[in-house]
C-alpha positions, 0 to 999 in steps of 0.5 A, a space after each residue: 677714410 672710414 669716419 666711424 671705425 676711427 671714432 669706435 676704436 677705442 685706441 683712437 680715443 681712450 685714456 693712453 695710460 689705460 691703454 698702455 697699461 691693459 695692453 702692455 701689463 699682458 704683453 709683458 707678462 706674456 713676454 717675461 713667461 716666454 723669455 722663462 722657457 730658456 731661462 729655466 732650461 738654462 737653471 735646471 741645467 746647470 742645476 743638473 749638469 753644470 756650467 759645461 751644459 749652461 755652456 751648451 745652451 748658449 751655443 744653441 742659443 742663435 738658433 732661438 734668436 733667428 726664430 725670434 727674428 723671423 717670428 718678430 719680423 712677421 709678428 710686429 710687421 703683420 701686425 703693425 700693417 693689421 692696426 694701420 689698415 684698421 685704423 685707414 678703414 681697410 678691414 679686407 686688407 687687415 685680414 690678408 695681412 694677418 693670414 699671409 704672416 700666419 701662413 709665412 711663419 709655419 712655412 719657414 719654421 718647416 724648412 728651418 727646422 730641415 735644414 738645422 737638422 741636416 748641418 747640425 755638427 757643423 752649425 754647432 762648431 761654427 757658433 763657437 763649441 769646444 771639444 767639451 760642450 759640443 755633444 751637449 750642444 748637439 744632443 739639445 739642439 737636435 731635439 729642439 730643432 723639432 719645436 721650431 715651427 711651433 715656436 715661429 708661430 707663437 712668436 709671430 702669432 702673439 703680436 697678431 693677437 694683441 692687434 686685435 685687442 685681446 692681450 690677455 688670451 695672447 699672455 695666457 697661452 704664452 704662460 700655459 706652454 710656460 708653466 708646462 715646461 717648468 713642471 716638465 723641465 724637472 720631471 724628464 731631467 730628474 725623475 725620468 733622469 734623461 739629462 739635457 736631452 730632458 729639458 729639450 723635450 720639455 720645451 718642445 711640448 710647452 712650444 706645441 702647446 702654446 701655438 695650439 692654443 694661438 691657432 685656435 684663436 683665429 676664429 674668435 678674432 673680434 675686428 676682422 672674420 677670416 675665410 681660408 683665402 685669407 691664408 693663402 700666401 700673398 707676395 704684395 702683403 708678405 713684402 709689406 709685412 717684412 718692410 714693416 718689421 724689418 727693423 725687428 728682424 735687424 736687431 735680432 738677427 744682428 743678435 745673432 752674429 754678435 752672439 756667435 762672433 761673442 762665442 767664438 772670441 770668448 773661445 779665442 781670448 778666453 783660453 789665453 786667460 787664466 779662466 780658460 774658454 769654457 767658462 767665460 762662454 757660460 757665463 755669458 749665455 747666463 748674462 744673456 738669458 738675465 738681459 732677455 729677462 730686461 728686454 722681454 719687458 721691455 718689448 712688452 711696453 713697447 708691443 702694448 704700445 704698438 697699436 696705439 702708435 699704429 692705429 692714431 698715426 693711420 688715422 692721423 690723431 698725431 697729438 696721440 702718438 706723442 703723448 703715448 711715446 713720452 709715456 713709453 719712455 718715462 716708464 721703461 727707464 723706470 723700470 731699467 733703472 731699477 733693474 740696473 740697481 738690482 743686476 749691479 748689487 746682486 750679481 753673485 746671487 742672481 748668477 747661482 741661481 744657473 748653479 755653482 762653480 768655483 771662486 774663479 768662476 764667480 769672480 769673472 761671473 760677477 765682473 761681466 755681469 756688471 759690466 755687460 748691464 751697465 747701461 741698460 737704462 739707456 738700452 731701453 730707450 734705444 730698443 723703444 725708438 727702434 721698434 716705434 718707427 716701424 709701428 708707424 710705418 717707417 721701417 727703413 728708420 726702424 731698421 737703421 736704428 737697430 742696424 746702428 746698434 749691432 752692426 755699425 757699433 757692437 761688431 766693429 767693437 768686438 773685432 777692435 778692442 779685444 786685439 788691444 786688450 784681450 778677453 778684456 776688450 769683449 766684455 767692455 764692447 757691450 757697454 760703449 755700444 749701448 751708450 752709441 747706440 742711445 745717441 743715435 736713436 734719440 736723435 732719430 726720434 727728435 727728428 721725427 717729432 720735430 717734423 711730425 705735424 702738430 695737429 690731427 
């Protein structure tokens, strides 16, 4: 192992509270301004048209969920391997890493974006649109299917950047395209009058945007120098780089079968209740863009600390790596808990914010809202375990972690209880989950830090 990388790298030996704070400070800026390109769309739209299009967007919203899986998967796992091999003293194989998920990210964006483009009707359908919200759906997908692969690539970059410690130009470029869609946002719906069909192309602008400026920063990268070999695809990397962001990849795409089983049920149970199945779809595609609000920061802590887990565990500094998870922890569920207060008092005035409805619209608005976020203090414990194995190299433990959540708890629950109880049993699946959930996850990092060694 090479002696002087360890020792000049500032994440083998700089305060872990500055660390965190100058990494994870952009990390969640830059998330929280990302997280805004659907939030916002979702408010102007129901500004505009109502909670018919808050409804579509929401059917539409898997498709952004798969990119984030396939963009974190390659983001988080190339660069956690980026900040592992640096910290063994193997540049060479930190270059391959990067260019190699670069590469993979604009390759499977294109064929997405063929393939959402040539099923689309039947894509919409399957994720749980009725009658009423299903051209809306179609007319904001069609378009934005364009932006997917500028999308994968800014999702999948901004990790690789961060990696290579400048946090900073990774939160500007994110905010750039986001700025850029929240002025453009209203211009095409109410100046230009093109509806829905205006947000969709605000957002695919902001996307290309953003990763043109990710693109540009290759070059300047400061721990590594790429030639164009480095971008040429490598099947032994590519499968490390998977294997390492797995758990990132479970979680969101277990999101995503969750959301359209969610959709659906709301469709099924919904139109058995006296509100009907438009609106409880529309409200939970506004509960969750709030909850992405809650995760973006909370991945950003969890991504400013990544490459200090990464770099200290390669270089064996292990007092580090628990120093800097205690830190992880005591500060998301700070900032959870007080996001909870906020999301439990102000239900009805955060939910007009996504426009107006009637008072048995807000009524179960308000009810889910509450419900939905009862536990997300517990949440963001369970989402820092699950993305902290994979920072050190076990991704198998990160993928269980978050396979238990979605798959193993939140599915079940979501095919069991509203059989028993109705529209009911759906809003209260989320809930129990996250309390399951939190068990397992705290139980894995026990065992983990248990048989850690003690010293470097």
């Amino acid at each position: 192992m090479d002696e002087e990388i360890k020792t000049a790298n500032p994440l083998g030996y700089k305060k872990i509270s500055k660390l965190l704070r100058s990494l994870a400070i952009p990390a969640i800026i830059a998330n929280l301004v990302n997280a805004l390109y659907n939030v916002v769309d979702q408010i102007f739209i129901g500004q505009g048209i109502g909670y018919l299009g808050n409804a579509a967007t929401n059917i539409a919203f898997p498709i952004t969920t798969i990119c984030l899986a396939i963009g974190l998967t390659l983001g988080i796992g190339g660069a956690s391997n980026f900040n592992l091999e640096l910290g063994r003293g193997n540049p060479e194989k930190s270059k391959h890493t990067a260019g190699t998920a670069a590469s993979a990210l604009i390759i499977i964006g294109i064929i997405l974006c063929i393939a959402i483009r040539i099923f689309l009707e039947p894509i919409m359908i399957s994720f749980g649109a009725t009658d009423k919200i299903l051209q809306y759906s179609m007319e904001y997908t069609g378009i934005t299917s364009y932006g997917i692969p500028f999308l994968l690539f800014s999702i999948g970059v901004n990790p690789l950047v961060r990696a290579d410690g400048n946090a900073r130009y990774s939160m500007i470029a994110i905010i750039t395209g986001a700025v850029l869609n929240t002025i453009l946002d209203p211009l095409f719906m109410f100046v230009f009058h093109w509806g829905i069909a205006g947000a969709a192309w605000a957002t695919v602008i902001s996307q290309v945007v953003s990763a043109s400026l990710l693109l540009i920063y290759f070059p300047r990268f400061k721990s590594v120098k790429f030639s164009l070999n480095d971008f040429i695809p490598q099947i032994h990397y590519l499968k490390r780089i998977i294997s390492l962001g797995f758990a990132s990849f479970i979680y969101q795409f277990s999101n995503m079968i969750v959301l359209i089983t969610t959709n659906n049920l709301l469709k099924l149970y919904g139109a058995k209740s006296v509100y009907g199945s438009d609106i409880p779809i529309a409200v939970f595609g506004i509960v969750m863009k709030i909850n992405v609000i809650f995760i973006a920061i909370v991945l950003g802590l969890v991504q400013g600390a990544q490459p200090i887990f990464g770099f200290n565990y390669g270089a064996k500094n292990y007092h580090r790596v628990r120093e800097t998870m205690r830190l992880l922890l005591k500060v998301t569920f700070c900032i959870a808990s007080i996001l909870f207060v906020i999301f439990q008092v102000f239900p009805r005035q955060i939910i007009s914010l996504f426009g107006e409805g009637d008072e048995l619209y807000f009524s179960f608005a308000t009810r889910y809202m509450r419900i939905f976020l009862l536990f997300i203090s517990l949440n963001s414990i369970q989402v820092s375990i699950a993305t902290f194995f994979p920072s050190i190299g076990k991704a198998i433990k990160g993928a269980t972690v978050s396979l238990a959540k979605q798959i193993l708890f939140l599915f079940p629950l979501l095919l069991i209880l509203p059989r028993f109880f109705g529209l009911e049993g759906v809003i209260y699946a989320t809930p129990v989950t996250d309390l399951l959930a939190f068990t397992v996850a705290i139980t894995f990092l026990i065992h983990e830090f248990k048989h850690m060694p003690k010293e470097c």
